[in-house]
N, C-alpha and C positions, 0 to 999 in steps of 0.2 A: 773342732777348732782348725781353722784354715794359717796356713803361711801369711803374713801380713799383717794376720788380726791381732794378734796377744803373743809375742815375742818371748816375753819374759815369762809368760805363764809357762809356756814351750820349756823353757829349760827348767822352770820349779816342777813339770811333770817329768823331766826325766831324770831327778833324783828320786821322786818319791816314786820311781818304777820302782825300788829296789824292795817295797816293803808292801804286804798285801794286808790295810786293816780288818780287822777281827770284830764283828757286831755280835750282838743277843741272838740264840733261834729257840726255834719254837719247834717244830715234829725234829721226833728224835729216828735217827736209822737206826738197822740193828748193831746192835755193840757187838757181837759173838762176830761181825766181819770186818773184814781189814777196808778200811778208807780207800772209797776211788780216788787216784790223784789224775791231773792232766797234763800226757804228754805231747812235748813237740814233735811232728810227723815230720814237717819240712823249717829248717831255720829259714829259706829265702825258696822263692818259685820265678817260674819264668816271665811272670807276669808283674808290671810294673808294678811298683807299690802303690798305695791309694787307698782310699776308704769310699765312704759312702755310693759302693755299687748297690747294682741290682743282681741278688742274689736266689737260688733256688736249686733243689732234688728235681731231676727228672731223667729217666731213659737209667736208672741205678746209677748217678755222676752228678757230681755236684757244677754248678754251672756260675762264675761269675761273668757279670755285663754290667760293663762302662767303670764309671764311677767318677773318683773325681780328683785329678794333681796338684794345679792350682787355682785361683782365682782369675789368672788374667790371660784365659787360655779355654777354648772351647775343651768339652771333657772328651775323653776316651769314649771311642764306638766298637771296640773291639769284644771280643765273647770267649769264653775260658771254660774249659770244660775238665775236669778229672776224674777217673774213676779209684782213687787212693787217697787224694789229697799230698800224696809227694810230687809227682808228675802230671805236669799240665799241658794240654792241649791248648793251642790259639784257633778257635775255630774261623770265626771271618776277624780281620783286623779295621773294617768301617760297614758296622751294621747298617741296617737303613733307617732305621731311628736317631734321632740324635741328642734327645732329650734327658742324657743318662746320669746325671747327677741327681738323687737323689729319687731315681725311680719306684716307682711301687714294681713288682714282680711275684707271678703265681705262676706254680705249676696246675692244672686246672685242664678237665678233661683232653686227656692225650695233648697238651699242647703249654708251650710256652709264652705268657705271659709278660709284656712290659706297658706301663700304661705311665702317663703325664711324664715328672720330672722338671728336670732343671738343667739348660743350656747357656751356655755362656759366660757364666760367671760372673764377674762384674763389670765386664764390657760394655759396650752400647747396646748391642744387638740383643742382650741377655731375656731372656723370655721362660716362662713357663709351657706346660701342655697340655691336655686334654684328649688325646691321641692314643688307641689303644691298637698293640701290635701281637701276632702273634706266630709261631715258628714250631715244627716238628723238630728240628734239624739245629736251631743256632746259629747256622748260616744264610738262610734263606725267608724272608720274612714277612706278612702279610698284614698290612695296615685294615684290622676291621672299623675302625672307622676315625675319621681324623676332629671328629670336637664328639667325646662322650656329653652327657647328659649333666655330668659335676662341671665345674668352673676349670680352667685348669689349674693345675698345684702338681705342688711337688712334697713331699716327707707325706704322707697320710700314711695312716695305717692301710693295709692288704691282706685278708687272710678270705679262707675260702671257707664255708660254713651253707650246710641244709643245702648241698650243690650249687650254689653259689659262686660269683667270685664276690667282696663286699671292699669297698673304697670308704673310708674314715678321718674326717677331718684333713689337717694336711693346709699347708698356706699357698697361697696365690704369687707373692713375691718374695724373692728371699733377700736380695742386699737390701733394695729399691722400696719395700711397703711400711706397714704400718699394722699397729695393733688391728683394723678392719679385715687384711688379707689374712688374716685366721679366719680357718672354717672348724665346722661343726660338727657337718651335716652327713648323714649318713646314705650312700649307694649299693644295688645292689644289680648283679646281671648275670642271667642265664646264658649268653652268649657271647659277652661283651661288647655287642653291636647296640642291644638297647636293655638303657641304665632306668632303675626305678628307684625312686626316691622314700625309701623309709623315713627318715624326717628331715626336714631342714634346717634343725635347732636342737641338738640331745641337750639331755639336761648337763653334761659333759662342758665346761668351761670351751672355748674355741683354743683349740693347740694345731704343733706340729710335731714332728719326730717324737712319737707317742708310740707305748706296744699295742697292738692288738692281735690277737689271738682268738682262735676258737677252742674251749674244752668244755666236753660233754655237751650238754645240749644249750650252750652258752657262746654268745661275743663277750668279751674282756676287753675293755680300753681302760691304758693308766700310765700314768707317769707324762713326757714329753711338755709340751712350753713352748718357745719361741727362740730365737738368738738375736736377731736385729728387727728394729732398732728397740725394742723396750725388751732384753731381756727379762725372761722368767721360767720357772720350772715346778714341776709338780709331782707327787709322788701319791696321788689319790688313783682309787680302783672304783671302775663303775662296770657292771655285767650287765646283760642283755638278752632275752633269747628267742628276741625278733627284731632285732636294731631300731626297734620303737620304743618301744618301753625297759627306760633304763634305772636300772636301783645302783644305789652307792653303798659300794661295800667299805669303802675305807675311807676317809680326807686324807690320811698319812699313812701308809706301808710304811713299815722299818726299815727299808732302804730309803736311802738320802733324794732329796728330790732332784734330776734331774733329764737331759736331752742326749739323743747321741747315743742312745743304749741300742741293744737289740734283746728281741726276745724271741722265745721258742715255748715248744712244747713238748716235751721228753718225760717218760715215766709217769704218763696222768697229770704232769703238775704243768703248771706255766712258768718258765723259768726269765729275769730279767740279768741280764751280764754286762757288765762295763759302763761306760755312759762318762757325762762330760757335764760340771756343774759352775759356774763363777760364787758359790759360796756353797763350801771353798771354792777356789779358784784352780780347779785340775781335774787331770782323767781320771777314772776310777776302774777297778779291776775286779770288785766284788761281786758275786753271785748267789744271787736268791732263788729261791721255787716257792710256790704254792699252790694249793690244790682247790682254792676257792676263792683266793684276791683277799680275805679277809687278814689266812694268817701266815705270817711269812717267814721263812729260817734261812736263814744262812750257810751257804755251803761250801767249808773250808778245807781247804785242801794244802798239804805239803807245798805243791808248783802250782804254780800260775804264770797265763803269760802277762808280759806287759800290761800297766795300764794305758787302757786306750778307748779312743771311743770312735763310733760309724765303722765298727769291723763289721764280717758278714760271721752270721753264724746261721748253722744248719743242723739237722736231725736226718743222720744218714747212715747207712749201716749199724742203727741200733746206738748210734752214739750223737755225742752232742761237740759240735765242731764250731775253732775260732779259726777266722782266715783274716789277716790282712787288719786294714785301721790305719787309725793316728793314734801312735804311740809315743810323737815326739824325740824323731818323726816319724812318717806313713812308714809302714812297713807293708811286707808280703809274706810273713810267716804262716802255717798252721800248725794247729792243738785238737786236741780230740781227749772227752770224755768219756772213759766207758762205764757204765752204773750198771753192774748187774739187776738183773728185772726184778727180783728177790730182797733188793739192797736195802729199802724202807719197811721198815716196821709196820707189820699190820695193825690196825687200830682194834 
């Protein structure tokens, strides 16, 4: 949720920050140990607030890039780097990309990763991209090629699978289109210079800001939707284990259907955290895992931060990390989970 768009929604989420609901689960941990809960590392960092960066691990430091302040203002090109998540590094303050709102980003053979996104915001000039960049360093950066083989877009899923990098779905326009600029369609590239086309149609509804993940010998896409102009959102799991041929594991996960979430991969499972739905109308702060998209549990804990949604989260030092979001408003905090490796209950 952006400044401008829903006012009032804004303030009905920051009372219900105060309370984190309680769903159904299903895989139980082991009882005989004490509940992970998730603490605060840093309450503010040096880096502006904002959400929907491009986030990633790489060099052991977590790395954020761009993101997004507001609407009517080209986004942030700058690059953030920590090896703690208390203390932050600004590595270049105007990358050579510009395209940082809503980028895809991989860590992916010794190198750094940004590809498409979203510029401009609602300005004139505002455009999408199809431009894949890449960096050793954060500061210094090298354009492998400037129109990939996909359309440009911005929100697609990005995960790296079978050495791979793989591009998923993701829309074409964000203020400005129409149910049409959803896509679909699934990419994949050994070098990032040339994209090959697994299908141009999954059996996967066309979304945007959707998880995708790879676990075990599998891609996982679920959840994500659209925001303008015909909202919608979905909470169905479909796997994959060749971006061709896709089964449907679920129409409905027991999390709430919505956009604006992130997800990870920690402990075997695939985990979905926070997100942003118009029914209801607010951010959410709930956290699920699962180990097969089919069954899902809920993982509650004492503390929690904010609900919020387009924070970055990451799997780093053995833990599972919240940075930054719309929380109402954007913030700059971090949180870190630690689940001992033991913590789940063997089947």
């Amino acid at each position: 949720m952006r400044s401008g768009r829903h006012a009032r929604a804004l303030a009905v989420c920051a009372i219900l920050c105060l309370n984190c609901s309680q769903h159904s689960s299903g895989e139980s941990p082991d009882p005989s140990d004490a509940a992970p809960d998730w603490v605060q590392v840093a309450e503010q960092t040096d880096f502006t607030p904002r959400d929907s960066c491009g986030e990633l691990v790489f060099g052991d430091r977590l790395w954020l890039l761009g993101g997004w302040v507001n609407s009517f203002e080209d986004p942030p090109r700058d690059v953030w780097s920590s090896g703690d998540g208390q203390q932050w590094t600004r590595v270049t303050e105007s990358a050579a990309w510009k395209h940082s709102d809503f980028p895809m980003t991989l860590a992916f053979k010794d190198r750094m990763w940004v590809m498409g996104g979203w510029h401009g915001g609602r300005l004139d000039h505002a455009s999408a991209s199809n431009a894949v960049w890449s960096s050793v360093d954060g500061a210094h950066w090298t354009q492998e090629t400037d129109a990939a083989g996909w359309s440009p877009r911005m929100a697609a899923g990005a995960v790296v699978f079978q050495d791979r990098m793989w591009i998923l779905g993701g829309v074409q326009k964000y203020y400005f289109g129409d149910d049409n600029d959803l896509r679909n369609d699934v990419w994949s590239s050994a070098d990032g210079v040339h994209w090959q086309q697994a299908t141009s149609s999954a059996p996967w509804s066309p979304r945007a800001y959707l998880g995708a993940v790879a676990l075990g010998d599998k891609l996982y896409v679920f959840g994500g939707g659209n925001y303008l102009p015909n909202f919608q959102v979905l909470n169905d799991v479909w796997s994959s284990p060749d971006g061709v041929h896709w089964k449907q594991e679920t129409d409905q996960a027991l999390w709430s259907p919505r956009i604006w979430f992130s997800a990870a991969v920690y402990r075997d499972r695939m985990w979905i955290l926070g997100g942003w739905s118009n029914k209801p109308h607010w951010n959410w702060n709930d956290v699920w895992y699962s180990r097969d998209g089919q069954d899902w549990t809920e993982f509650k804990t004492e503390s929690i931060w904010a609900k919020r949604h387009e924070h970055s989260t990451y799997v780093f030092q053995d833990k599972l990390w919240v940075v930054g979001g719309h929380a109402a408003p954007l913030c700059n905090n971090v949180w870190q989970l630690d689940i001992p490796r033991d913590w789940f209950r063997s089947d």
